[in-house]
VEXTOR-656774 format. One record per atom (N, C-alpha, C, O): residue in three letters; atom name; x, y, z. Coordinates in Angstrom, 3 decimals. Example, Ala and Ser with C-alpha at 12.3 -4.5 7.8 and 13.67 -1.06 7.14 Angstrom:
<nodes>
<node residuo="ALA" atomo="N" X="13.190" Y="-5.690" Z="7.800"/>
<node residuo="ALA" atomo="CA" X="12.300" Y="-4.500" Z="7.800"/>
<node residuo="ALA" atomo="C" X="13.200" Y="-3.300" Z="7.800"/>
<node residuo="ALA" atomo="O" X="14.236" Y="-3.319" Z="8.465"/>
<node residuo="SER" atomo="N" X="12.850" Y="-2.250" Z="7.080"/>
<node residuo="SER" atomo="CA" X="13.670" Y="-1.060" Z="7.140"/>
<node residuo="SER" atomo="C" X="12.900" Y="0.030" Z="7.870"/>
<node residuo="SER" atomo="O" X="13.409" Y="1.138" Z="8.039"/>
</nodes>
This chain:
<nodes>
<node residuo="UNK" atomo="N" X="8.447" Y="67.391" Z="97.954"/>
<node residuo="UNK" atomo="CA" X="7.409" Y="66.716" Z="97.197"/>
<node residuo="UNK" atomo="C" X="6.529" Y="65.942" Z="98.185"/>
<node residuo="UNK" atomo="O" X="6.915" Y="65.186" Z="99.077"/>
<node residuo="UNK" atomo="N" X="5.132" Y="66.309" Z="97.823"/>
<node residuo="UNK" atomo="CA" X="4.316" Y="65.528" Z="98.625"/>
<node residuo="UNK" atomo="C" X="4.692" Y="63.502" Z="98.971"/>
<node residuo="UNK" atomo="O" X="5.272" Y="62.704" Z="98.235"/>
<node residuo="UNK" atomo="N" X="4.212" Y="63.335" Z="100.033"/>
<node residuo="UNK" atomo="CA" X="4.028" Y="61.776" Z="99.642"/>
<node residuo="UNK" atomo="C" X="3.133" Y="60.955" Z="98.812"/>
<node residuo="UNK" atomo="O" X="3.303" Y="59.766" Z="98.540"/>
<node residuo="UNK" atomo="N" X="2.372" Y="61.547" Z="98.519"/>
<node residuo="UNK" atomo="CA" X="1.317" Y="61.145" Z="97.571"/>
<node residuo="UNK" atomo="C" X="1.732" Y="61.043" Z="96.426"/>
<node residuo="UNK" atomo="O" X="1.517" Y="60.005" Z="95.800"/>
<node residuo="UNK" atomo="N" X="2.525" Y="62.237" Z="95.790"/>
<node residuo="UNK" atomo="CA" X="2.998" Y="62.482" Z="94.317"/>
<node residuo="UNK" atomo="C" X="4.122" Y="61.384" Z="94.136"/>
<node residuo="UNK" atomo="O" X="4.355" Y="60.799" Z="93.079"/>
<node residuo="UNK" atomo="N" X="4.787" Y="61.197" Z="95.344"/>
<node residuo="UNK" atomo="CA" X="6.137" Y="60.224" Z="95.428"/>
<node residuo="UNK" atomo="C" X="6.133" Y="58.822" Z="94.995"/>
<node residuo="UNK" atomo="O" X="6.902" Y="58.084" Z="94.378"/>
<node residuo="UNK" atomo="N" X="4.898" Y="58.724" Z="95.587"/>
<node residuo="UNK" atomo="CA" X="4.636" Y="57.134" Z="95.542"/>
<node residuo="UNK" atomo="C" X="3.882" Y="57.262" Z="94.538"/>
<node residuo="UNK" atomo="O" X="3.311" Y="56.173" Z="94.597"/>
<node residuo="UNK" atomo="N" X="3.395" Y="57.837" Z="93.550"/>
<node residuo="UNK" atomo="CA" X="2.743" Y="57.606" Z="92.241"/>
<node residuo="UNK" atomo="C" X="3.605" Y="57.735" Z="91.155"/>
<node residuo="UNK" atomo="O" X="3.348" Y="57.263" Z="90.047"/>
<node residuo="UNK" atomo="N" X="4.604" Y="58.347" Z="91.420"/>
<node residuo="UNK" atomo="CA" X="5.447" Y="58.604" Z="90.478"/>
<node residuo="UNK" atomo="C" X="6.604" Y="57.100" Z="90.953"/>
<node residuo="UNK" atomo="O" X="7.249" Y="56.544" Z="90.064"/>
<node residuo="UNK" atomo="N" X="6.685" Y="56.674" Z="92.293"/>
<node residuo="UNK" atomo="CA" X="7.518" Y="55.746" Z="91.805"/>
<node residuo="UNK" atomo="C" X="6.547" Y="54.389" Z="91.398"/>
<node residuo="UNK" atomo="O" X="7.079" Y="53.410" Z="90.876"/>
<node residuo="UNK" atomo="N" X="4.952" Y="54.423" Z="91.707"/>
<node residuo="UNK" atomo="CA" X="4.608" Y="53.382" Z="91.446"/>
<node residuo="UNK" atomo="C" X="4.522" Y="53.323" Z="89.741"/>
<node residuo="UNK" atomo="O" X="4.375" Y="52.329" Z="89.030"/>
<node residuo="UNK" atomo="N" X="4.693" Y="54.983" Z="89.284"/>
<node residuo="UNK" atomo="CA" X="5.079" Y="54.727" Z="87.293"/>
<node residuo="UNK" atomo="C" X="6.394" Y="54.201" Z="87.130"/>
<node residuo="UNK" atomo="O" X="6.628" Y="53.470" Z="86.168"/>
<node residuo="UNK" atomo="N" X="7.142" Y="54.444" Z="87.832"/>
<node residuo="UNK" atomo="CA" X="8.335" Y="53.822" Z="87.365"/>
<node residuo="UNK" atomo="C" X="9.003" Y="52.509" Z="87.891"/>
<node residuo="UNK" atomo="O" X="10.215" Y="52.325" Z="87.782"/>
<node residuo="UNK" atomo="N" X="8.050" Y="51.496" Z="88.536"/>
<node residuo="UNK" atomo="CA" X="8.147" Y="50.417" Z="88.570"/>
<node residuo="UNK" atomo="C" X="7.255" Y="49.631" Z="88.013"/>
<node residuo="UNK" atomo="O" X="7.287" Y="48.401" Z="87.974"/>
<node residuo="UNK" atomo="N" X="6.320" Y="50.460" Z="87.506"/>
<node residuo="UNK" atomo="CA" X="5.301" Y="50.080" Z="85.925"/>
<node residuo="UNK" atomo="C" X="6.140" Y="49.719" Z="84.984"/>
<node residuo="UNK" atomo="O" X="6.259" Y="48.607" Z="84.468"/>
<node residuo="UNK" atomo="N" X="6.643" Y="50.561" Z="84.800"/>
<node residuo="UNK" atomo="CA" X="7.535" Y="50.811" Z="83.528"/>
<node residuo="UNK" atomo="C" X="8.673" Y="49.947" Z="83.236"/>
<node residuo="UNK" atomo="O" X="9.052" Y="49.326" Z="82.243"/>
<node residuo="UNK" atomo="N" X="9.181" Y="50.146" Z="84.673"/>
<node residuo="UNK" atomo="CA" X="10.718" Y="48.606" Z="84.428"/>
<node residuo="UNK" atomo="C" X="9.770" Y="47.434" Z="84.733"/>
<node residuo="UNK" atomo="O" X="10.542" Y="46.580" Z="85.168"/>
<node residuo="UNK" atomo="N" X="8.444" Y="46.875" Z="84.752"/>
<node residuo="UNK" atomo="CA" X="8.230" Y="45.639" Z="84.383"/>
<node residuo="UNK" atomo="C" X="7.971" Y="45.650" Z="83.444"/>
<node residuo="UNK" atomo="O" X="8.396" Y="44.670" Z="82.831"/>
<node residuo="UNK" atomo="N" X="7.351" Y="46.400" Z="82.817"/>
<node residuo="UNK" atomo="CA" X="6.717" Y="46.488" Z="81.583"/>
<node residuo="UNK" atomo="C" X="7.980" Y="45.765" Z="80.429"/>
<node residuo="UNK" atomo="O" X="7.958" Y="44.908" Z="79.546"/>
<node residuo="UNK" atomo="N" X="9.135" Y="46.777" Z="81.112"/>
<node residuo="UNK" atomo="CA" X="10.265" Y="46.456" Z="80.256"/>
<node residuo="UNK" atomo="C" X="11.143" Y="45.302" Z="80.118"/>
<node residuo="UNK" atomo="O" X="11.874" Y="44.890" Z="79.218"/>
<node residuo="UNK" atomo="N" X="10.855" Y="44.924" Z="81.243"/>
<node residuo="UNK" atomo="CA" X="11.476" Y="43.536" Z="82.006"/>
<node residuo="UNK" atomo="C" X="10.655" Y="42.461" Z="81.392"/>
<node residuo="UNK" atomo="O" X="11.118" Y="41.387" Z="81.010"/>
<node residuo="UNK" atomo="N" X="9.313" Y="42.840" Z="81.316"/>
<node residuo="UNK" atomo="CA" X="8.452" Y="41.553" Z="80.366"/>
<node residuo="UNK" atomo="C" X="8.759" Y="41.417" Z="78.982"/>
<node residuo="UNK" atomo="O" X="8.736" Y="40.313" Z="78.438"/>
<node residuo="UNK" atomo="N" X="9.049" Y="42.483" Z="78.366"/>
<node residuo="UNK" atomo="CA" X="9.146" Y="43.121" Z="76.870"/>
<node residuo="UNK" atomo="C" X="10.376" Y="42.323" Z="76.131"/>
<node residuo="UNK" atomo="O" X="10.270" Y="41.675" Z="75.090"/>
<node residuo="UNK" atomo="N" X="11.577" Y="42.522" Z="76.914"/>
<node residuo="UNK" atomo="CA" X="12.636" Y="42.631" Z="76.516"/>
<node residuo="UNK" atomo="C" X="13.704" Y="41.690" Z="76.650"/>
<node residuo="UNK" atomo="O" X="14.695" Y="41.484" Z="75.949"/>
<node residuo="UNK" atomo="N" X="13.127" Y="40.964" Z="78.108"/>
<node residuo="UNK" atomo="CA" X="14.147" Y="39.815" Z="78.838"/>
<node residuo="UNK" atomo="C" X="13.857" Y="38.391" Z="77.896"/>
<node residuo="UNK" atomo="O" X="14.720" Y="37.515" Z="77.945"/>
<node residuo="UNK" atomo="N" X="12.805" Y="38.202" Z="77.160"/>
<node residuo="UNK" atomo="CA" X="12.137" Y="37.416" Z="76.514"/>
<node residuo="UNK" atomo="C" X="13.065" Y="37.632" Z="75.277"/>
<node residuo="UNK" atomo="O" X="13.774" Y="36.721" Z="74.850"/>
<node residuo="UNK" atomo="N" X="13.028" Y="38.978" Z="74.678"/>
<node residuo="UNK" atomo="CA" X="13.026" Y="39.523" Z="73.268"/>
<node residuo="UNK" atomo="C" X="14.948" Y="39.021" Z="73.153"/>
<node residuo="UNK" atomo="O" X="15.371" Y="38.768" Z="72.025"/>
<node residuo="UNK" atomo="N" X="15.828" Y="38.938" Z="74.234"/>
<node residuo="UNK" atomo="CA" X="16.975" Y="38.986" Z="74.376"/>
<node residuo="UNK" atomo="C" X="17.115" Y="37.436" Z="74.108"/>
<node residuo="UNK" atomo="O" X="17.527" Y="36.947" Z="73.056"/>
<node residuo="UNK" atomo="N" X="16.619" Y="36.596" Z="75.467"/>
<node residuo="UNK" atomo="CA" X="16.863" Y="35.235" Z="75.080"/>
<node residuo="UNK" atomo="C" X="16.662" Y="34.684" Z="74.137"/>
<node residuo="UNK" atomo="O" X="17.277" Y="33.681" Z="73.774"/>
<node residuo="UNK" atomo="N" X="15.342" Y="35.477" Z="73.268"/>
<node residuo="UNK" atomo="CA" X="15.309" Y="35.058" Z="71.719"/>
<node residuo="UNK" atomo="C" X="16.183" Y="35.064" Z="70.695"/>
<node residuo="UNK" atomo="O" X="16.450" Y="34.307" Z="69.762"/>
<node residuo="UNK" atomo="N" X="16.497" Y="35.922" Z="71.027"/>
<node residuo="UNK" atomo="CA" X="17.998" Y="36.417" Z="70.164"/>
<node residuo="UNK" atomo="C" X="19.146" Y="35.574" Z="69.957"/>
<node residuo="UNK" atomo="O" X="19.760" Y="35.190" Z="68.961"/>
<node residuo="UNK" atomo="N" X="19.288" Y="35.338" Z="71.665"/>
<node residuo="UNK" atomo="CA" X="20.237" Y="34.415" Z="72.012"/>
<node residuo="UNK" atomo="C" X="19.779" Y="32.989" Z="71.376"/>
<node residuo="UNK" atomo="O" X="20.648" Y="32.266" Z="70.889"/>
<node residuo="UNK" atomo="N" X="18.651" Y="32.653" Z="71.378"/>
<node residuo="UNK" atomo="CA" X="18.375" Y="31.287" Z="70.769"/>
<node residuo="UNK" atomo="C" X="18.112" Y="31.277" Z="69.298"/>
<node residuo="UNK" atomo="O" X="17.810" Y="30.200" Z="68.783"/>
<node residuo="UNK" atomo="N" X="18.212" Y="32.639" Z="68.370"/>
<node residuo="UNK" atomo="CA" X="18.308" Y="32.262" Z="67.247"/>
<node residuo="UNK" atomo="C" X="19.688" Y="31.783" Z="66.653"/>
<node residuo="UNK" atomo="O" X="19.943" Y="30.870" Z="65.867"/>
<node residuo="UNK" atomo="N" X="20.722" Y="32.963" Z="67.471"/>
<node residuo="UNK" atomo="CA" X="21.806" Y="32.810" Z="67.001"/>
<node residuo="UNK" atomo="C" X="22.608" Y="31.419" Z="67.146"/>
<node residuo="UNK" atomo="O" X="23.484" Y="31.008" Z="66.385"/>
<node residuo="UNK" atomo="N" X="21.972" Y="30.631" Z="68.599"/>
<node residuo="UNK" atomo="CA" X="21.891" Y="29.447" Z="68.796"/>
<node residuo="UNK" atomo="C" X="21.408" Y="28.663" Z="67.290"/>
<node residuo="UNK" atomo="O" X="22.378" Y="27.997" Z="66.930"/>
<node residuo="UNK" atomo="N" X="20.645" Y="28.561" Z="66.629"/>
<node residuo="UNK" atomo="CA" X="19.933" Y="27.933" Z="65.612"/>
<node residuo="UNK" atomo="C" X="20.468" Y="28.236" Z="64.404"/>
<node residuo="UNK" atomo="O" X="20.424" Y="27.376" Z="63.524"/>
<node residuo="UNK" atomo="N" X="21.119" Y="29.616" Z="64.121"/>
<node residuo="UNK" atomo="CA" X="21.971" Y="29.886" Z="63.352"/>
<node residuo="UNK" atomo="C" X="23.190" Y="28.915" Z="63.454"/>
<node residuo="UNK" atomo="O" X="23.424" Y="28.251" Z="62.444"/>
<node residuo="UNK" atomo="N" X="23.792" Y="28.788" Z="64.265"/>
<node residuo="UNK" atomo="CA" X="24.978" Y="28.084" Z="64.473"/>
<node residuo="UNK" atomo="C" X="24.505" Y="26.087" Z="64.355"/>
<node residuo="UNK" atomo="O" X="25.313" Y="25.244" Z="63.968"/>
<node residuo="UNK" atomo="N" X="23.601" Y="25.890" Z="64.629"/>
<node residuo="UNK" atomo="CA" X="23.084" Y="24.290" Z="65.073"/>
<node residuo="UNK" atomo="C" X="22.233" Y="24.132" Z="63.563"/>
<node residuo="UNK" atomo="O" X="22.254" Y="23.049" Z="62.978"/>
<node residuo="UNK" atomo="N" X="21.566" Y="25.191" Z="63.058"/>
<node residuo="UNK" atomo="CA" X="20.840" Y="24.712" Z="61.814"/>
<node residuo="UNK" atomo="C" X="19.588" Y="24.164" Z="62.285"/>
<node residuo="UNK" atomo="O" X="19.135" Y="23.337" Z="61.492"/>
<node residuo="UNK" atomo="N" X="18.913" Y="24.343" Z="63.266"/>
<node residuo="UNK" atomo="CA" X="17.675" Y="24.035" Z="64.215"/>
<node residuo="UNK" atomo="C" X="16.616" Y="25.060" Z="63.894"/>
<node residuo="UNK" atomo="O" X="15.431" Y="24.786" Z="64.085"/>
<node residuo="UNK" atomo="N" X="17.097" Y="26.554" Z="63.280"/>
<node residuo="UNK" atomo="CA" X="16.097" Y="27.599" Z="63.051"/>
<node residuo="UNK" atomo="C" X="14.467" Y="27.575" Z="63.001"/>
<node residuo="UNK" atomo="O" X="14.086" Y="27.482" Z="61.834"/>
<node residuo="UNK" atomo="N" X="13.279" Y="27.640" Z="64.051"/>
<node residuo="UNK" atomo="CA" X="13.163" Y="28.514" Z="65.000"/>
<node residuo="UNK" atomo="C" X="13.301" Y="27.680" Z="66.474"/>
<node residuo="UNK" atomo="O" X="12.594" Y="28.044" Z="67.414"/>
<node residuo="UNK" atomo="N" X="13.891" Y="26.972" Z="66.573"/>
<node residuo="UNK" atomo="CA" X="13.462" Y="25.794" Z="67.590"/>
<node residuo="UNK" atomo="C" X="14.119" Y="26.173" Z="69.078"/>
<node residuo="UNK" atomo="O" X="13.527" Y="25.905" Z="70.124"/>
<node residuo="UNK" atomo="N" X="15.622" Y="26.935" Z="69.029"/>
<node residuo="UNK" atomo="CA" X="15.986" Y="27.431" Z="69.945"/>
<node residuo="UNK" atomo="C" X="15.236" Y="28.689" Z="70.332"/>
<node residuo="UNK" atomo="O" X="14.685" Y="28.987" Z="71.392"/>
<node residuo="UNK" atomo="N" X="15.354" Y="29.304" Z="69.267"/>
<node residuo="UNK" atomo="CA" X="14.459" Y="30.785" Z="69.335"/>
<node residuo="UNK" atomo="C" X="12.947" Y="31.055" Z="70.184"/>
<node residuo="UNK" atomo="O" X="12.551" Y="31.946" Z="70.936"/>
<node residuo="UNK" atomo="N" X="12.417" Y="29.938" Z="69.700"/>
<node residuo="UNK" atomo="CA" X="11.008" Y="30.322" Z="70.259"/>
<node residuo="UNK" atomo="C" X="10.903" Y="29.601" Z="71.650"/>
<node residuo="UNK" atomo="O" X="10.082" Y="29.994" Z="72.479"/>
<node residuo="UNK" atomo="N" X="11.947" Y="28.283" Z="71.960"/>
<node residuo="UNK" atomo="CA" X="12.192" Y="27.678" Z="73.379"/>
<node residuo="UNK" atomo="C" X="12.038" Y="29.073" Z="74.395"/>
<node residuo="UNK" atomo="O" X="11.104" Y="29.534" Z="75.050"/>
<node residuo="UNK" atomo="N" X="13.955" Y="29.625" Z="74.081"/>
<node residuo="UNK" atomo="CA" X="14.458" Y="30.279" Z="75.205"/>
<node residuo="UNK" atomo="C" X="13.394" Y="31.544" Z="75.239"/>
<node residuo="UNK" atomo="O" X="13.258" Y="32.047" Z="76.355"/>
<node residuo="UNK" atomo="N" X="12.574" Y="32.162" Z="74.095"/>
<node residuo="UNK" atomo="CA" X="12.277" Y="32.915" Z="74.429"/>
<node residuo="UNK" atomo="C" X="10.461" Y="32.689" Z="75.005"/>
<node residuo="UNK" atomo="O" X="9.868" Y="33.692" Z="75.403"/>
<node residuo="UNK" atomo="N" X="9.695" Y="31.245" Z="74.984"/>
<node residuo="UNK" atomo="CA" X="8.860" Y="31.235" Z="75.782"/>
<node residuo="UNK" atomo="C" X="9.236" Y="30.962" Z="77.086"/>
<node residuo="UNK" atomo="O" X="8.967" Y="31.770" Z="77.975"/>
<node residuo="UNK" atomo="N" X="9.836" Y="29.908" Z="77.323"/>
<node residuo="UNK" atomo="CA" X="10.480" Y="29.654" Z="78.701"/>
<node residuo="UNK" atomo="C" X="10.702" Y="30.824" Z="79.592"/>
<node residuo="UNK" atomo="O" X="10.306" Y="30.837" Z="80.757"/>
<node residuo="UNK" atomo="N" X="11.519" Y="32.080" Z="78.872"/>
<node residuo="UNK" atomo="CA" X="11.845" Y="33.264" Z="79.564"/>
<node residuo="UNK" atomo="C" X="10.801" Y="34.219" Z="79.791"/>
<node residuo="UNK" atomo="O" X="10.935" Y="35.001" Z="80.732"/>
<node residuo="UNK" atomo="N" X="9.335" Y="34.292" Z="78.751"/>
<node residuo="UNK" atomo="CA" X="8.538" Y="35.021" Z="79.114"/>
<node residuo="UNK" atomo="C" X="7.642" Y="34.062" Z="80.582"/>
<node residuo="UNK" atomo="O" X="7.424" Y="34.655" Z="81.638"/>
<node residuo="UNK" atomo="N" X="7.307" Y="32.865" Z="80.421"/>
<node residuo="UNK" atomo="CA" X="6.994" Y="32.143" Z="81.116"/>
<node residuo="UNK" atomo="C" X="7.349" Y="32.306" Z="82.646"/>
<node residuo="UNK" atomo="O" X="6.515" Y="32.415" Z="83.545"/>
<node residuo="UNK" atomo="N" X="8.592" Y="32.305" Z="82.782"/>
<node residuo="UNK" atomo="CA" X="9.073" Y="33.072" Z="84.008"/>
<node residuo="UNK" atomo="C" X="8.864" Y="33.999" Z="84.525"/>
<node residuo="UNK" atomo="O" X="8.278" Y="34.270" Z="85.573"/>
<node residuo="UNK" atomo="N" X="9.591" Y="34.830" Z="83.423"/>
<node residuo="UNK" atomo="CA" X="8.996" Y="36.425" Z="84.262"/>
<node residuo="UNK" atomo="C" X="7.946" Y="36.848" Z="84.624"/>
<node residuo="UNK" atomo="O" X="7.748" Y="37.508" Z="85.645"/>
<node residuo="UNK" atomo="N" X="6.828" Y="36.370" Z="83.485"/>
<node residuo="UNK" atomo="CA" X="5.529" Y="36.309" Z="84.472"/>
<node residuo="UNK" atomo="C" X="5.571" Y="35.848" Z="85.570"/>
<node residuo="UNK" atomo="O" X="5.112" Y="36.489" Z="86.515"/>
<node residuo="UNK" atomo="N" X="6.123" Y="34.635" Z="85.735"/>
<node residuo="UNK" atomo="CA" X="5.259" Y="33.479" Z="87.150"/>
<node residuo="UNK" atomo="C" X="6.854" Y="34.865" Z="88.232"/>
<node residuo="UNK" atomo="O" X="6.667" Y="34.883" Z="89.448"/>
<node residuo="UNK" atomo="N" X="7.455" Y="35.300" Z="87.992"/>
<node residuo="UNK" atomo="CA" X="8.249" Y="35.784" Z="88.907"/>
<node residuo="UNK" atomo="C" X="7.868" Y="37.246" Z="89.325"/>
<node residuo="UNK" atomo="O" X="8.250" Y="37.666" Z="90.418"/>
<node residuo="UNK" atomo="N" X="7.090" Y="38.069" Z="88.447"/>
<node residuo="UNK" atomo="CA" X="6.373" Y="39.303" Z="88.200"/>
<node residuo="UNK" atomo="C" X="5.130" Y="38.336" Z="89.379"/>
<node residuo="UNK" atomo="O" X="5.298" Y="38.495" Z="90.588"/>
<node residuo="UNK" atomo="N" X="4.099" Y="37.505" Z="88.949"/>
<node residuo="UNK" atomo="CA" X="3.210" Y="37.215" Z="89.659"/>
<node residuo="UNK" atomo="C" X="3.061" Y="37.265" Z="91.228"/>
<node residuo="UNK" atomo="O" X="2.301" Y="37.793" Z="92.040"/>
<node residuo="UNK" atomo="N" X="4.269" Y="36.375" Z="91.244"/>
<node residuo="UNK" atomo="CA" X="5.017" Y="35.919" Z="93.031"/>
<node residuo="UNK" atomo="C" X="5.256" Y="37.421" Z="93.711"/>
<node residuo="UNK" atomo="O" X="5.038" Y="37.783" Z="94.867"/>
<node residuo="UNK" atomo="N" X="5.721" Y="38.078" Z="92.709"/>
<node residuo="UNK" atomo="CA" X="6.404" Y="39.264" Z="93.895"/>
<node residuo="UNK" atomo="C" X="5.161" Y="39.949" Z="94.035"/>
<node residuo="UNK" atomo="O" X="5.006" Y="40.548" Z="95.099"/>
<node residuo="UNK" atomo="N" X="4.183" Y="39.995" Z="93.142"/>
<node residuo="UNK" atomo="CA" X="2.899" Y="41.114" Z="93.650"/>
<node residuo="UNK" atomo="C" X="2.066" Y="40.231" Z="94.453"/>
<node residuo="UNK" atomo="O" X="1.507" Y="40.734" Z="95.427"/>
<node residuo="UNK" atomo="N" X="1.845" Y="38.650" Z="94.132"/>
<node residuo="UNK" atomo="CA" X="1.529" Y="37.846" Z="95.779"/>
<node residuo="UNK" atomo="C" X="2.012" Y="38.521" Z="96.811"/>
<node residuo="UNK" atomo="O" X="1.162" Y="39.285" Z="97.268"/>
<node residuo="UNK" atomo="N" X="3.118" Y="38.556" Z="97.415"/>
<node residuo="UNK" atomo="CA" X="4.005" Y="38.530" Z="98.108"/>
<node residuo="UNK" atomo="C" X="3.608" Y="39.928" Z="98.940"/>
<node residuo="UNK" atomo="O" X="3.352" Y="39.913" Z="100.144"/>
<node residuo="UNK" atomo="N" X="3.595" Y="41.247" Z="98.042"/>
<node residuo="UNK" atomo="CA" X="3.477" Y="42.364" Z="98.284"/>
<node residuo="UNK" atomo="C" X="2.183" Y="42.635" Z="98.473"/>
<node residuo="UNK" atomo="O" X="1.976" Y="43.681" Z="99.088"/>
<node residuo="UNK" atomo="N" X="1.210" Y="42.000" Z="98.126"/>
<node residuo="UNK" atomo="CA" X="-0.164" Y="42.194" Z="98.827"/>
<node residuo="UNK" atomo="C" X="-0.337" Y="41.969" Z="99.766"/>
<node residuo="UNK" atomo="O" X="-0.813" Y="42.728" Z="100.610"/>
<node residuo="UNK" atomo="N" X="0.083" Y="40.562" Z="99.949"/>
<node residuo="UNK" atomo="CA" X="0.061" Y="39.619" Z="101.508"/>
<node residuo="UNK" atomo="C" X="0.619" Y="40.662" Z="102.760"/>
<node residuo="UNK" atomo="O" X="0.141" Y="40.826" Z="103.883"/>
<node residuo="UNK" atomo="N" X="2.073" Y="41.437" Z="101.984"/>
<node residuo="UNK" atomo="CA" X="2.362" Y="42.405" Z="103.552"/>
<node residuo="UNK" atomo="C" X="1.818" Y="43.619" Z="103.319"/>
<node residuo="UNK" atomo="O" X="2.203" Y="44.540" Z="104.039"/>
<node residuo="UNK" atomo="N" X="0.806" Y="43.896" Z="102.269"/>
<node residuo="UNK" atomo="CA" X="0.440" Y="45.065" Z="102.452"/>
<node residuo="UNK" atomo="C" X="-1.213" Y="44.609" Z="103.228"/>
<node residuo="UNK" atomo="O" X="-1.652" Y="45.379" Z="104.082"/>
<node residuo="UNK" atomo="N" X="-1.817" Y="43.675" Z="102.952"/>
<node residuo="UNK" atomo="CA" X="-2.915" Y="43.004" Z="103.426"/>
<node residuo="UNK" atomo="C" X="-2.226" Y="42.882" Z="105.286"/>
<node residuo="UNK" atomo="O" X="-2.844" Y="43.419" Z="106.205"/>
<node residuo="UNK" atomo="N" X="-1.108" Y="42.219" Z="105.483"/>
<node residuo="UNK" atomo="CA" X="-0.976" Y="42.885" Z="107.239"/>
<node residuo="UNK" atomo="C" X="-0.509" Y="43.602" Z="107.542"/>
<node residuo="UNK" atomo="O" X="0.045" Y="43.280" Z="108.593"/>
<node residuo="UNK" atomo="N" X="-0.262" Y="44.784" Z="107.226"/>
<node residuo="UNK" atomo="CA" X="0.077" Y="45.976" Z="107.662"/>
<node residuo="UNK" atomo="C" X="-0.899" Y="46.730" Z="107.786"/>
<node residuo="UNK" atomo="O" X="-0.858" Y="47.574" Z="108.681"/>
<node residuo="UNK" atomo="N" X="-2.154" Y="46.631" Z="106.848"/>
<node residuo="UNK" atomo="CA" X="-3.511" Y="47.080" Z="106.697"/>
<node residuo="UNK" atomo="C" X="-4.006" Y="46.225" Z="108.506"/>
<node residuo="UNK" atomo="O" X="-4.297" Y="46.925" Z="109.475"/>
<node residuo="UNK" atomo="N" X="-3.991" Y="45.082" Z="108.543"/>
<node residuo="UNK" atomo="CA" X="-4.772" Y="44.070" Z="109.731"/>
<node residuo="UNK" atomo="C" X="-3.953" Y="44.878" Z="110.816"/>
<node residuo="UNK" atomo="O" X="-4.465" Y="45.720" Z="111.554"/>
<node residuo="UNK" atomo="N" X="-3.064" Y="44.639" Z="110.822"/>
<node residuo="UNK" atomo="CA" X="-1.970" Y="45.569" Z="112.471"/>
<node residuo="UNK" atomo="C" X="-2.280" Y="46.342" Z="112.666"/>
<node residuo="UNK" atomo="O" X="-2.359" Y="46.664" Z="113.851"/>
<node residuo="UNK" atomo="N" X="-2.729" Y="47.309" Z="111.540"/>
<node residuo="UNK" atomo="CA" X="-2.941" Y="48.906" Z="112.432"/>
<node residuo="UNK" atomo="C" X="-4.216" Y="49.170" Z="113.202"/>
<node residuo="UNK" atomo="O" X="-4.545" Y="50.107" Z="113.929"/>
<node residuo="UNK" atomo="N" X="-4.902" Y="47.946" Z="112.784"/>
<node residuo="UNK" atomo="CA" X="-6.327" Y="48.293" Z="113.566"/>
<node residuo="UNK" atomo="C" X="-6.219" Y="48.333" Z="115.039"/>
<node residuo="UNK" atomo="O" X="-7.211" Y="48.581" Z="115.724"/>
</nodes>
């Protein structure tokens, strides 16, 4: 397989597990904080906490790593000159 096709196909499939990672890691802690509220009688108060807090993150942690990965793709681009 070409290198071209390689790296497009894995740059879909690290689309995809963030995509899922944003979707779902949120959708879980929610869960976890209803059943929290179920049990405490707090209903939606845990729920909508754990699950902004957790989207909140994963963004700012999704954000950092594509900082991060520009910055060494930005000098690796400067070095080769």
């Amino acid at each position: 397989m070409p290198s071209d096709k390689r790296d497009l196909y894995n740059g879909f499939g690290d689309s995809l597990a963030r995509a899922f990672e944003v979707v779902f890691t949120p959708f879980l802690f929610g869960l976890f904080g209803w059943w929290i509220d179920g049990r405490v009688g707090t209903r939606p108060l845990f729920a909508l906490t754990l699950g902004i807090l957790v989207l909140i993150y994963t963004l700012w942690k999704l954000s950092a790593g594509y900082l991060t990965q520009m910055d060494a793709e930005t000098r690796k681009v400067l070095h080769r000159d």
